[in-house]
NUKE-840746 format. One record per residue (C-alpha): residue number from 1; residue in three letters; z, y, x. Coordinates in pm, whole numbers, plus 50000, padded with zeros to 5 digits. Example, Ala and Ser with C-alpha at 12.3 -4.5 7.8 and 13.67 -1.06 7.14 Angstrom:
<1, "ALA", <50780, 49550, 51230>>
<2, "SER", <50714, 49894, 51367>>
//
This chain:
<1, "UNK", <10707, 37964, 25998>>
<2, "UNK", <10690, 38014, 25659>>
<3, "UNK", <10938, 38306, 25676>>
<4, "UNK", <10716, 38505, 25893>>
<5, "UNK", <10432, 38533, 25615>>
<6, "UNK", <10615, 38628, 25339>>
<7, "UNK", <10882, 38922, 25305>>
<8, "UNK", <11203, 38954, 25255>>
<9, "UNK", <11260, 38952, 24897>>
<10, "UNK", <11053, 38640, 24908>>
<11, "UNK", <10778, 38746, 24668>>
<12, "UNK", <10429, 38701, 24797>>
<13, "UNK", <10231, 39019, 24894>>
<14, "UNK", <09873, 39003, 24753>>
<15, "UNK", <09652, 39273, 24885>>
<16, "UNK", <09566, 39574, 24606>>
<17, "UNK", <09263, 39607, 24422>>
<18, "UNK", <09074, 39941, 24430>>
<19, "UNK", <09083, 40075, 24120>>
<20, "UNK", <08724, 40134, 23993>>
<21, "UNK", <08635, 40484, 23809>>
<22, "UNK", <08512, 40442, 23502>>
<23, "UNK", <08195, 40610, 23378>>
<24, "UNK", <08350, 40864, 23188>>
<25, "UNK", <08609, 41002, 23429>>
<26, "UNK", <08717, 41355, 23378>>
<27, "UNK", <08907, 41556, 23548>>
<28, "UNK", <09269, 41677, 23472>>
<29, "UNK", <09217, 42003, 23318>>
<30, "UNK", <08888, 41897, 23123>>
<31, "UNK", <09096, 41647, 22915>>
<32, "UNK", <09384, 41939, 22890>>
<33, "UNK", <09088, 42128, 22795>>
<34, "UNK", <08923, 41861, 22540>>
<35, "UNK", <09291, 41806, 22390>>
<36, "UNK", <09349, 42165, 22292>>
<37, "UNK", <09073, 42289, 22135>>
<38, "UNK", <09075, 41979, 21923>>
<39, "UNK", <09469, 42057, 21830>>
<40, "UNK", <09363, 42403, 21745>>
<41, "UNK", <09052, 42283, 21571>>
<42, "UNK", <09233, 42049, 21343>>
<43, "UNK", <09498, 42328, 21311>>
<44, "UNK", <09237, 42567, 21162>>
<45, "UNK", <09064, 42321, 20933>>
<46, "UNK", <09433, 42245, 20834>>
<47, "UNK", <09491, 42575, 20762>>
<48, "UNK", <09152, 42685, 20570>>
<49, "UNK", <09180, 42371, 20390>>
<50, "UNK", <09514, 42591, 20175>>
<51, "UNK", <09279, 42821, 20070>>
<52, "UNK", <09024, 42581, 19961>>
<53, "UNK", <08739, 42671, 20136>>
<54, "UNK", <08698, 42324, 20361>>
<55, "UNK", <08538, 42092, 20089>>
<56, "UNK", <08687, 41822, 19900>>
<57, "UNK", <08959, 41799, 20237>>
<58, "UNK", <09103, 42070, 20087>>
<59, "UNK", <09228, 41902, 19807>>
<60, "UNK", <09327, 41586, 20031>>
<61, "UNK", <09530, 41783, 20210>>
<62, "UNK", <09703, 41980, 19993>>
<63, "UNK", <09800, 41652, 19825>>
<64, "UNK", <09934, 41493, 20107>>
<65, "UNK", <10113, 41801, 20272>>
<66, "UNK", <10252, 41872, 19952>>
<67, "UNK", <10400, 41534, 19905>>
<68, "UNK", <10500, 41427, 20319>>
<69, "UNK", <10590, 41843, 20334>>
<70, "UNK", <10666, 42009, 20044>>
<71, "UNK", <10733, 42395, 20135>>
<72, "UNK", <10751, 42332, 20511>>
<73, "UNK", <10384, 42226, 20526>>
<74, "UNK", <10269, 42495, 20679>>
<75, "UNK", <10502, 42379, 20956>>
<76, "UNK", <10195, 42127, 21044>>
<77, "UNK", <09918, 42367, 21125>>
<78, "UNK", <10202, 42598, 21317>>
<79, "UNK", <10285, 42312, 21527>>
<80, "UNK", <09915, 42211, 21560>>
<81, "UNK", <09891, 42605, 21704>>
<82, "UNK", <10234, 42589, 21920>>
<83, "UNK", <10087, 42254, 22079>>
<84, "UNK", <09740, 42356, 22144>>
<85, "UNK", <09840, 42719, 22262>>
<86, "UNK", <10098, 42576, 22525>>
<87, "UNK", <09813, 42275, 22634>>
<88, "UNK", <09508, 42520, 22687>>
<89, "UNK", <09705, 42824, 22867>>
<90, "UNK", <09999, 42641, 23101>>
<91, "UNK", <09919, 42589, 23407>>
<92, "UNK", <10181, 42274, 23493>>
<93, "UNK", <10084, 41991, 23543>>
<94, "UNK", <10129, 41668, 23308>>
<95, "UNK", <10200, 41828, 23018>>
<96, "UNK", <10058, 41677, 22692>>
<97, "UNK", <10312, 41378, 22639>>
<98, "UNK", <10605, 41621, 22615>>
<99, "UNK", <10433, 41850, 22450>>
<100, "UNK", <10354, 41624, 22161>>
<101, "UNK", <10686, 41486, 22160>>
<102, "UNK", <10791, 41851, 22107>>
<103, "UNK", <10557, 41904, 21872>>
<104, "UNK", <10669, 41612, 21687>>
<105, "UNK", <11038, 41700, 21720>>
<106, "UNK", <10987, 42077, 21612>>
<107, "UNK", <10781, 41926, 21324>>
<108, "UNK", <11078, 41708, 21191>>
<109, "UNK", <11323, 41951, 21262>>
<110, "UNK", <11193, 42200, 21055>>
<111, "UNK", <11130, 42021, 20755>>
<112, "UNK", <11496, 41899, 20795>>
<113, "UNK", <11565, 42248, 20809>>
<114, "UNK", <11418, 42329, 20529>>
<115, "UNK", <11567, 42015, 20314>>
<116, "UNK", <11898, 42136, 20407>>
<117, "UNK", <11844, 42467, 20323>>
<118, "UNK", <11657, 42408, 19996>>
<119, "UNK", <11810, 42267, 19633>>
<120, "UNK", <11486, 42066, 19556>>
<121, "UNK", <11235, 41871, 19817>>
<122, "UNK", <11163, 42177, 19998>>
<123, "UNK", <11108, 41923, 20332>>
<124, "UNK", <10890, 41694, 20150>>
<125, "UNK", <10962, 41342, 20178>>
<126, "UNK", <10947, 41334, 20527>>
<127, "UNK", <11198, 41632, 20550>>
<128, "UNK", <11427, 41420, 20306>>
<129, "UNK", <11451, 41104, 20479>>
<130, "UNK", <11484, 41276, 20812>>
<131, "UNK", <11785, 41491, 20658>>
<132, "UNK", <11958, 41269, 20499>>
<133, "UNK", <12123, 41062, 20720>>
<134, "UNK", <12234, 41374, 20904>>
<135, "UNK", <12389, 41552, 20559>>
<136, "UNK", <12548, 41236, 20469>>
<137, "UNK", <12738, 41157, 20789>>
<138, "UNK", <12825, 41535, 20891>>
<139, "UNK", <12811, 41735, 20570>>
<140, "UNK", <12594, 42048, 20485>>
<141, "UNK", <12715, 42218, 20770>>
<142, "UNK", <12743, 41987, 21026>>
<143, "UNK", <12336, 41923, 20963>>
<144, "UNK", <12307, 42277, 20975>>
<145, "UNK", <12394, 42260, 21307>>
<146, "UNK", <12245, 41971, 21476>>
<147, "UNK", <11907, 42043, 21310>>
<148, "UNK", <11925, 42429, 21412>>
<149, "UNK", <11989, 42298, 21760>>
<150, "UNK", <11694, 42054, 21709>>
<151, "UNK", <11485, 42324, 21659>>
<152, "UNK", <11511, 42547, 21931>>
<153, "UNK", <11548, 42200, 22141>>
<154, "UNK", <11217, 42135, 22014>>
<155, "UNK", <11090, 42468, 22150>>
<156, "UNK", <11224, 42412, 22491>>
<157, "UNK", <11020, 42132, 22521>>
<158, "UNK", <10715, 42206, 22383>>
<159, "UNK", <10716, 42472, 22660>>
<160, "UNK", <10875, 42329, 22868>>
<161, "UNK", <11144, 42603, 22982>>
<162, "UNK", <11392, 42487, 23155>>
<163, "UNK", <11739, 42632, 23041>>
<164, "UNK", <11971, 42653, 23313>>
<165, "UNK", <11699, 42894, 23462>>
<166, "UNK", <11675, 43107, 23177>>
<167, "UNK", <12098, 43139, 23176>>
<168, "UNK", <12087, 43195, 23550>>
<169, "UNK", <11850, 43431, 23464>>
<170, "UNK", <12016, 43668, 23260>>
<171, "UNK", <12324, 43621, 23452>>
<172, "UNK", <12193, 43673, 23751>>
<173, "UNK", <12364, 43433, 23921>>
//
């Protein structure tokens, strides 16, 4: 009699609570919405703040940049741009995880791009440590290679694009 009540799998069913809404629900595209202006605001104060004209942040981040970044810190406010550009104009859906993990990857990339290119810390410290490993295990080339690919990888998912379309594409298969 017992078997009759539960199921098969023998794990008790209990019935689903309705989710409440909270008070602040918002639809999809507002938070899309919310999420890239304040990417491409924080990429704007990012990049005043190298001229010096955004208070004492300026200075704060120059320092850091300079140090995390060296020569590839511009590479922040471009990705800032890439990330909020892509999350305010595309029109799929579920979009903002990948894109930051794009973003991040295309970040990284770069500066280990740039540390492999470079004779000093062109990659900052963050471009170092992420290069090294990479240089010491393949060689200059071999880096060269995986981190170019990195890049453009980066790319394809910050936008999204699927590949195999684009190839079919321009083959016309």
């Amino acid at each position: 009699m017992a078997s009759e009540q539960e199921p098969k799998n023998g794990k008790k069913n209990f019935p689903k609570k309705a989710r409440k809404s909270g008070w602040f629900h918002l639809e999809h595209g507002v938070k899309r919405g919310v999420a890239g202006i304040i990417l491409l605001a924080l990429a704007v104060v990012m990049t005043i703040s190298y001229f010096g004209v955004s208070g004492s942040f300026s200075s704060l981040v120059i320092r850091v940049s300079q140090y995390l970044f060296g020569s590839g810190s511009f590479f922040v406010p471009l990705t800032l741009f890439f990330t909020a550009f892509f999350v305010l104009t595309s029109e799929k859906k579920k979009i903002l995880g990948s894109t930051v993990v794009g973003a991040g990857l295309f970040l990284l990339s770069a500066l280990g791009l740039f540390e492999i290119l470079s004779s000093s810390r062109a990659g900052g410290q963050t471009g170092y440590w992420f290069a090294w490993p990479w240089v010491y295990f393949f060689g200059f080339w071999g880096a060269l290679i995986f981190f170019t690919a990195f890049v453009f990888s980066a790319l394809l998912v910050i936008f999204r694009v699927p590949l195999k379309d684009q190839i079919k594409e321009k083959l016309k298969i």
